[in-house]
C-alpha positions in Angstrom: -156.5 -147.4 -23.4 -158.2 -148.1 -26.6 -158.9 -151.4 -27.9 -159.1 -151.1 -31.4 -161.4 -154.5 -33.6 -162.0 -153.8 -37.0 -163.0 -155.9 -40.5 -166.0 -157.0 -41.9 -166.7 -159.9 -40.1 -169.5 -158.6 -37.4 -170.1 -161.6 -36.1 -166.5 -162.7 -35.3 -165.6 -158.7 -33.7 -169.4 -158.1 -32.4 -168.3 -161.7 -30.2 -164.7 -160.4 -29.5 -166.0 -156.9 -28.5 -168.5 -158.2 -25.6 -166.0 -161.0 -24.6 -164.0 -157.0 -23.9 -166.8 -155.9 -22.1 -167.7 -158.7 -19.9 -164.2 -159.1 -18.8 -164.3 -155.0 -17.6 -167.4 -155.7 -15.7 -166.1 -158.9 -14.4 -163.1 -156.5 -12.6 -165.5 -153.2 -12.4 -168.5 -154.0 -11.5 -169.9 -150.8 -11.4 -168.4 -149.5 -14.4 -169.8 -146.2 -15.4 -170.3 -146.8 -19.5 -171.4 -144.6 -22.6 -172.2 -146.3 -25.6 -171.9 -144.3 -28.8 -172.9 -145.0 -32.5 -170.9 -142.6 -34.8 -172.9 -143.4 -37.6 -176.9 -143.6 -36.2 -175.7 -140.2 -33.5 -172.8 -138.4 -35.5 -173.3 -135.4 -32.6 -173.2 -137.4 -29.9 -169.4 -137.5 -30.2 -169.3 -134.0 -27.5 -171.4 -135.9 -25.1 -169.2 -139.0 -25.2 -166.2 -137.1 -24.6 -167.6 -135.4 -21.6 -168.8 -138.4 -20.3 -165.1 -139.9 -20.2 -163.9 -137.0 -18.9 -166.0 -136.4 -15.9 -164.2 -138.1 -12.8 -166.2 -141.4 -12.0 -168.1 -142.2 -8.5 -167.8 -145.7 -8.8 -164.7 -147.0 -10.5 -161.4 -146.1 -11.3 -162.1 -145.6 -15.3 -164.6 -144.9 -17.4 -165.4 -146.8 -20.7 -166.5 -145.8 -24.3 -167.9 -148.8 -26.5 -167.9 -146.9 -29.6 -169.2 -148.2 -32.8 -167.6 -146.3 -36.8 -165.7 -143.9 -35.0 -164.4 -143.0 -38.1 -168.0 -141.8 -39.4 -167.0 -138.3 -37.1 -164.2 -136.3 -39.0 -163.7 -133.5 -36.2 -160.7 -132.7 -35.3 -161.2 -132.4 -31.9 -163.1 -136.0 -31.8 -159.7 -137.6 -33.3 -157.2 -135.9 -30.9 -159.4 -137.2 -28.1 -158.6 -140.5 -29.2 -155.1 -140.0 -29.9 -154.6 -138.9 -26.6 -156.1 -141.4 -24.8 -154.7 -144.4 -27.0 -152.6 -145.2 -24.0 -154.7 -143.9 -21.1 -155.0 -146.0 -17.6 -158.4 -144.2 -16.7 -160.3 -144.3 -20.3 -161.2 -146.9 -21.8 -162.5 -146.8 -25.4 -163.8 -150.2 -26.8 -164.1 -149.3 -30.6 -165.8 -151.9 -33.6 -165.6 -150.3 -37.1 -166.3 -152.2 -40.2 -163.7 -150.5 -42.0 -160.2 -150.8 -41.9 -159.0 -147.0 -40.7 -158.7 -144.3 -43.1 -155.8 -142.2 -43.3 -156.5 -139.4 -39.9 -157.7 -142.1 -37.9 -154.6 -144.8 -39.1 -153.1 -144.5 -35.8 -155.8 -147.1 -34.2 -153.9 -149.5 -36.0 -151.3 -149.0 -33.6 -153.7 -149.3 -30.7 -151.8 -152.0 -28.0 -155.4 -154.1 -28.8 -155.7 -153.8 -32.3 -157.6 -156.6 -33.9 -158.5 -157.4 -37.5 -161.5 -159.6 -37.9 -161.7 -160.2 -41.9 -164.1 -162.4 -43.6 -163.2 -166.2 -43.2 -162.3 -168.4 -46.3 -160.7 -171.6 -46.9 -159.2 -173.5 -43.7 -159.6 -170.4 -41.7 -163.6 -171.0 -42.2 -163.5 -174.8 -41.8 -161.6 -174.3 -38.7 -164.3 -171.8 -37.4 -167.1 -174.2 -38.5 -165.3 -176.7 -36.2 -165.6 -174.4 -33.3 -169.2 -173.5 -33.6 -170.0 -177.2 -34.4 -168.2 -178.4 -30.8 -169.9 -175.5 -28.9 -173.4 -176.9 -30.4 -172.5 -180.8 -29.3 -172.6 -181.3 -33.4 -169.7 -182.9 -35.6 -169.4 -183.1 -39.4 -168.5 -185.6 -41.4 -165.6 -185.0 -43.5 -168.2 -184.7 -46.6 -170.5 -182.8 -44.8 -168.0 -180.4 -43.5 -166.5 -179.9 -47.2 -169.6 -179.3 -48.3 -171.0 -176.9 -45.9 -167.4 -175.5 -46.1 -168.0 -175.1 -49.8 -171.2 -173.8 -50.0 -171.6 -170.8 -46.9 -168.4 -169.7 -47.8 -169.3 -168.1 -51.2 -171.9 -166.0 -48.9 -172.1 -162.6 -47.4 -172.4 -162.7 -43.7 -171.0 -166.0 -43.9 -169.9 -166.0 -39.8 -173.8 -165.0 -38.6 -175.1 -167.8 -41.3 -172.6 -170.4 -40.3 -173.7 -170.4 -36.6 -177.3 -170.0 -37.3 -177.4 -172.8 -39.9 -175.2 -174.8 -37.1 -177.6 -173.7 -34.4 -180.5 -175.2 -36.7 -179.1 -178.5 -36.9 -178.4 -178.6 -33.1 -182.0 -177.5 -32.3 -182.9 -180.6 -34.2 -181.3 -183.1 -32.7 -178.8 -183.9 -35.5 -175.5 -184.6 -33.7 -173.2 -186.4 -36.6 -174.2 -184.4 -39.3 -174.0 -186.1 -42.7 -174.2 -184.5 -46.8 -177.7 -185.1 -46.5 -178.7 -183.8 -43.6 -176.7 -180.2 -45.0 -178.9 -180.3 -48.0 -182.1 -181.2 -46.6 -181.8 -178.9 -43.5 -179.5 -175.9 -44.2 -180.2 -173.2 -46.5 -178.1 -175.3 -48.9 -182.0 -176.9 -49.9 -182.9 -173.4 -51.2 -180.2 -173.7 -53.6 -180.2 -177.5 -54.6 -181.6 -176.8 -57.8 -178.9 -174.5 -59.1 -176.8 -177.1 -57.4 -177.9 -180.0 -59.5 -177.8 -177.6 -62.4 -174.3 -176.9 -62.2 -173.5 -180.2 -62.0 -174.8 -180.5 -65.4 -171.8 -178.8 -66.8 -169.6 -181.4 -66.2 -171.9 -183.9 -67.7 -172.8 -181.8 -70.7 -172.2 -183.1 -74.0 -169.9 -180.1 -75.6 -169.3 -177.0 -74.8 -172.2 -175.4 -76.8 -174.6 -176.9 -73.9 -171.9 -176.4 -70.9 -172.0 -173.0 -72.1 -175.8 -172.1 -72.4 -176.1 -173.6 -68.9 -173.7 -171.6 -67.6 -175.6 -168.6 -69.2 -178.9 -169.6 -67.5 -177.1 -169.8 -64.4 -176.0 -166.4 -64.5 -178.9 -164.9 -65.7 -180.3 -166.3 -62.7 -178.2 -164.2 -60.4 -175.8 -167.2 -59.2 -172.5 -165.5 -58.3 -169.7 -167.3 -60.2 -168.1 -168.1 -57.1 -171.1 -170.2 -55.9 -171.1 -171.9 -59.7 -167.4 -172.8 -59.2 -167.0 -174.1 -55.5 -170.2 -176.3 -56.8 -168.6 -177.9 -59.6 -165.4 -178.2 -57.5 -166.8 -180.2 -54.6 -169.3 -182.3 -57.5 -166.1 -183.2 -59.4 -163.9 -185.9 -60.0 -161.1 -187.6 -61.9 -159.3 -185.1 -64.2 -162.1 -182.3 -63.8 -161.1 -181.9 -60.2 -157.7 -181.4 -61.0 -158.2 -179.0 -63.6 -160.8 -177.4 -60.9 -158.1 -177.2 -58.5 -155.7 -175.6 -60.6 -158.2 -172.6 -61.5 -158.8 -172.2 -57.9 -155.0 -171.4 -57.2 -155.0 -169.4 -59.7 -158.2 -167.7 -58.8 -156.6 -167.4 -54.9 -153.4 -165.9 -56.4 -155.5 -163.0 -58.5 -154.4 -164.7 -62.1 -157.9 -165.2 -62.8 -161.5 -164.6 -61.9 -164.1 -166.9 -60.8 -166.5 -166.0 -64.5 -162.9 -166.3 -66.3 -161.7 -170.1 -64.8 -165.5 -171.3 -65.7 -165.7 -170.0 -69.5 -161.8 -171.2 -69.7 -163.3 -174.6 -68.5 -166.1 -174.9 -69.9 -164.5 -174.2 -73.6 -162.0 -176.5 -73.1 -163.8 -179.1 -72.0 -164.2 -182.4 -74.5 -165.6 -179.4 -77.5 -166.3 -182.1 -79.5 -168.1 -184.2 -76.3 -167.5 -186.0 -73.3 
């Protein structure tokens, strides 16, 4: 039987994958086990198989936890899974980061296929939620869109979420407010390009939104970060166009460096 968790969310399938585990061990305690990195030990495929195929001592099945099994292209390697995509007396626990390419596309029809992509928008607030409860923490609704808007333009975002959460519980801050996510969180490294974005919707014409936007760039700042700042800093009639370039954004219409030049130059050109 093959239980099949792939995406690029480690954190969320690296959580599902031992909850897998422990629930095996839980009814097999003595479970004989083979763990196998395709990538790190691309050889190592041969000794896995005849691991799973030698009758087991202790327990009914054996298990593979097998991690990028599509990093081994043998032919020999991919029927062994094929075959035993159904099996009652293997058990192959696979994480991959990638979505399946085209010999291994039957693990998406694996009976535990699971797809673990990177979190955005509700999705992430509702995971942020989870983590918080678990760590005796709640959010203010500020807080929450704010730490909502800021972790979410990052890579890694599920590690950093439950670290930064884990942070906050370790200090003994249980209602978490805006300030204590900028003075505690990693949202302090950035509070300078924070407060610099912010300029752009104070700036005087777009000649000076423009050469801030500029400087932000040429600092590295993804536009993504740039434009979920401005969005949760804005009001009135700026966070209404804001929102509009974010559907737009979300429906592929535009990019994230597009909906801020687009702002930016039509924003007040003669002044606010």
């Amino acid at each position: 039987m093959i239980y099949f968790l792939h995406g690029p969310d480690s954190y969320r399938r690296r959580e599902k994958l031992n909850e897998i585990i422990a629930a095996y061990r839980l009814k097999h305690a003595h479970a004989d086990m083979y763990i196998l990195d395709c990538e790190e030990h691309p050889d190592a495929w041969r000794e896995a198989m005849d691991f799973a195929l030698q009758p087991s001592m202790f327990a009914p099945s054996k298990v593979l936890v097998v991690r990028e099994s599509g990093a081994v292209k043998e032919k020999e390697w991919i029927k062994f899974l094929k075959k035993n995509i159904l099996s009652k007396d293997i058990f192959i626990f696979i994480s991959d980061t990638k979505a399946p390419l085209k010999d291994f596309a039957f693990l998406r029809d694996a009976p535990h296929a699971m797809e673990f992509d990177e979190l955005s928008g509700k999705k992430l607030e509702t995971f942020v939620v989870s983590v918080a409860k678990k760590n005796n923490v709640v959010f203010s609704s500020d807080a929450l869109r704010m730490f909502v808007s800021f972790f979410g333009t990052l890579e890694n975002k599920s590690w950093i979420v439950v670290s930064e959460i884990e942070k906050l519980a370790l200090l003994g801050i249980r209602d978490i407010s805006p300030e204590d996510v900028k003075k505690h969180t990693e949202f302090a490294l950035k509070s300078v390009m924070y407060e610099e974005a912010r300029k752009i919707l104070h700036a005087r014409n777009f000649y000076d939104g423009l050469a801030i936007f500029e400087r932000l760039v040429s600092s590295n700042e993804a536009p993504s970060y740039i434009f979920n700042s401005l969005g949760f800093q804005a009001s009135g009639e700026d966070a209404v166009r804001l929102a509009e370039y974010d559907v737009k954004i979300k429906s592929g219409a535009l990019e994230y460096e597009e909906a801020l030049l687009d702002f930016i130059l039509s924003k007040n050109k003669t002044g606010d």
